[in-house]
C-alpha positions in Angstrom: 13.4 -17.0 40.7 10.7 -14.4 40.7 8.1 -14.7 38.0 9.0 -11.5 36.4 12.8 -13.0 35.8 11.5 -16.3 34.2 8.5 -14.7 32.1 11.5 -12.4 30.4 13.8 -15.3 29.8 11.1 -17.4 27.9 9.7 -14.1 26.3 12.8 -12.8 25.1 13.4 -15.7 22.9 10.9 -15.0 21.2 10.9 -11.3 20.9 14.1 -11.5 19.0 12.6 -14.0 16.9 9.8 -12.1 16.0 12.1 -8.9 15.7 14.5 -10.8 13.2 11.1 -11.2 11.0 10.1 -7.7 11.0 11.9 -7.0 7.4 10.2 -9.9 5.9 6.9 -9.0 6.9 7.4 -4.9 6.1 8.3 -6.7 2.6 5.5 -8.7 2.4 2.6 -6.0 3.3 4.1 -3.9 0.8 4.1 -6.4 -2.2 0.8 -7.8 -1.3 -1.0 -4.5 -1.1 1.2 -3.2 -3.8 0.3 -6.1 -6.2 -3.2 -5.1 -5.4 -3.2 -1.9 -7.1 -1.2 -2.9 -10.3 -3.3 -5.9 -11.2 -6.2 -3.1 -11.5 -3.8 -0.5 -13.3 -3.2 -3.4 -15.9 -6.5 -4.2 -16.4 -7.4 -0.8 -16.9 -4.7 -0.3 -19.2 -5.8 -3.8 -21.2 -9.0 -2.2 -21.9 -8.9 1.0 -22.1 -12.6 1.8 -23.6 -14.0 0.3 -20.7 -11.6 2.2 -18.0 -13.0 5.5 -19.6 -16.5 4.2 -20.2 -16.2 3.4 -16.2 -15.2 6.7 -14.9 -18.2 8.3 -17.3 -20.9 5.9 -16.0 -19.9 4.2 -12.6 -17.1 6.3 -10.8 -17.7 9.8 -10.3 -14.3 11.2 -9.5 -14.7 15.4 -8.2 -13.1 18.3 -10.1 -11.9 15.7 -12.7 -13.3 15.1 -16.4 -13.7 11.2 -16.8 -11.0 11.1 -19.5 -8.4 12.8 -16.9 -9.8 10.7 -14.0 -8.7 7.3 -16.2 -5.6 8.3 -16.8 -4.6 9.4 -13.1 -6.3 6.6 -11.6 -4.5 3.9 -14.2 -1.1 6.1 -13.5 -1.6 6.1 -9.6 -2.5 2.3 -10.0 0.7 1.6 -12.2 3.6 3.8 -10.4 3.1 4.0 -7.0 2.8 0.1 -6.9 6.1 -0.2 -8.1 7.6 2.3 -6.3 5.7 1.2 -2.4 7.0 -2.8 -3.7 10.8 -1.2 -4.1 10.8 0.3 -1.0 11.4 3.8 -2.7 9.7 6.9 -1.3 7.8 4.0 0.4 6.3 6.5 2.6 5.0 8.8 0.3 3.6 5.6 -2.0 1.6 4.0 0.8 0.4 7.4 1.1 -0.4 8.5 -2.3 -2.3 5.0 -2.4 -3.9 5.2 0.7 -5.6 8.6 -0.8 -6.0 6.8 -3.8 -8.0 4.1 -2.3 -10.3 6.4 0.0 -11.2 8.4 -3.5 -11.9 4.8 -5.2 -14.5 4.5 -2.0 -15.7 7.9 -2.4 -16.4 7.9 -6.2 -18.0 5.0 -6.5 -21.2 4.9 -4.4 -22.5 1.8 -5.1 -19.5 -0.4 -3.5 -20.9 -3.3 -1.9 -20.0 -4.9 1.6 -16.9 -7.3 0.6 -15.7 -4.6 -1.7 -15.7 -1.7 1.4 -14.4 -4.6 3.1 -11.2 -5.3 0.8 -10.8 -1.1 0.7 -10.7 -1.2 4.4 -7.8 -3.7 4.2 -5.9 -2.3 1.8 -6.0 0.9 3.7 -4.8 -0.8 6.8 -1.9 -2.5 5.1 -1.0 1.5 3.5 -1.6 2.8 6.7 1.0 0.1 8.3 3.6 1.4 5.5 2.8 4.9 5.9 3.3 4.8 9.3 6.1 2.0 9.9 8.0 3.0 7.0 9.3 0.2 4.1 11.6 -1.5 6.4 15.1 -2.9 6.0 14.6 -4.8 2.4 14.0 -1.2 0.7 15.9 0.8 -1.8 15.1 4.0 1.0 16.9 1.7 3.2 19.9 1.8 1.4 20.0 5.2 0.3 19.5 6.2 4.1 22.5 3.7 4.6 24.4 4.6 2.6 24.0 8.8 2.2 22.3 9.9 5.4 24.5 8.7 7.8 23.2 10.4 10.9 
């Protein structure tokens, strides 16, 4: 049997295997990076004073007052979580947090190593959901399943 033929039968295996686990993982990269960005909208929202007083002293978000910079931050932080963990409008969640998270870099200068660091994760992770899509455990799944039929 030629190499090739034997490599493919032991691969194979394990390609389906790995293919069978694709929904779970879509389904975990979403809810970790997704549980990211609401444990910050909550604490922002549990105190509030110090959110603004942030955005007026540390973060320096462009064209935006630091008033209206705390409330879209803490409303970017506390919708699109929910909506990228559901799996609906996945897409457009991991991308509207994906901007979100280079603007968190951007605005606040004085980010250290570990923190880029973490940023730089959670863009990947985005960037896999933006680009990958939800997956097969997603509401968009369902509606595509059941309403798009192609």
């Amino acid at each position: 049997m030629p190499v090739a033929q034997s490599t493919a039968r032991w691969v194979a295996p394990v390609i389906r295997g790995l293919d069978s686990a694709q929904p779970l993982i879509d389904l975990g990269v979403r809810l970790w990076v997704a549980n990211v960005f609401w444990k910050s909208g909550v604490e922002s929202l549990n105190d509030w004073e110090m959110t603004v007083d942030l955005f007026t002293n540390e973060f320096h978000v462009p064209l935006l007052s630091p008033l209206a910079a705390a409330v879209v931050g803490t409303g970017v932080e506390l919708i699109f979580p929910v909506f990228l963990a559901l799996g609906l409008a996945g897409r457009f969640s991991a991308g509207a947090l994906f901007i979100f998270n280079i603007m968190a870099v951007i605005s606040y200068p004085a980010l250290n190593e570990v923190g880029l660091k973490d940023h730089v994760y959670w863009g990947i992770f985005l960037m896999v959901a933006l680009l990958h899509g939800p997956g097969k455990i997603s509401v968009d799944y369902l509606i595509r399943r059941k309403w798009m039929k192609d």
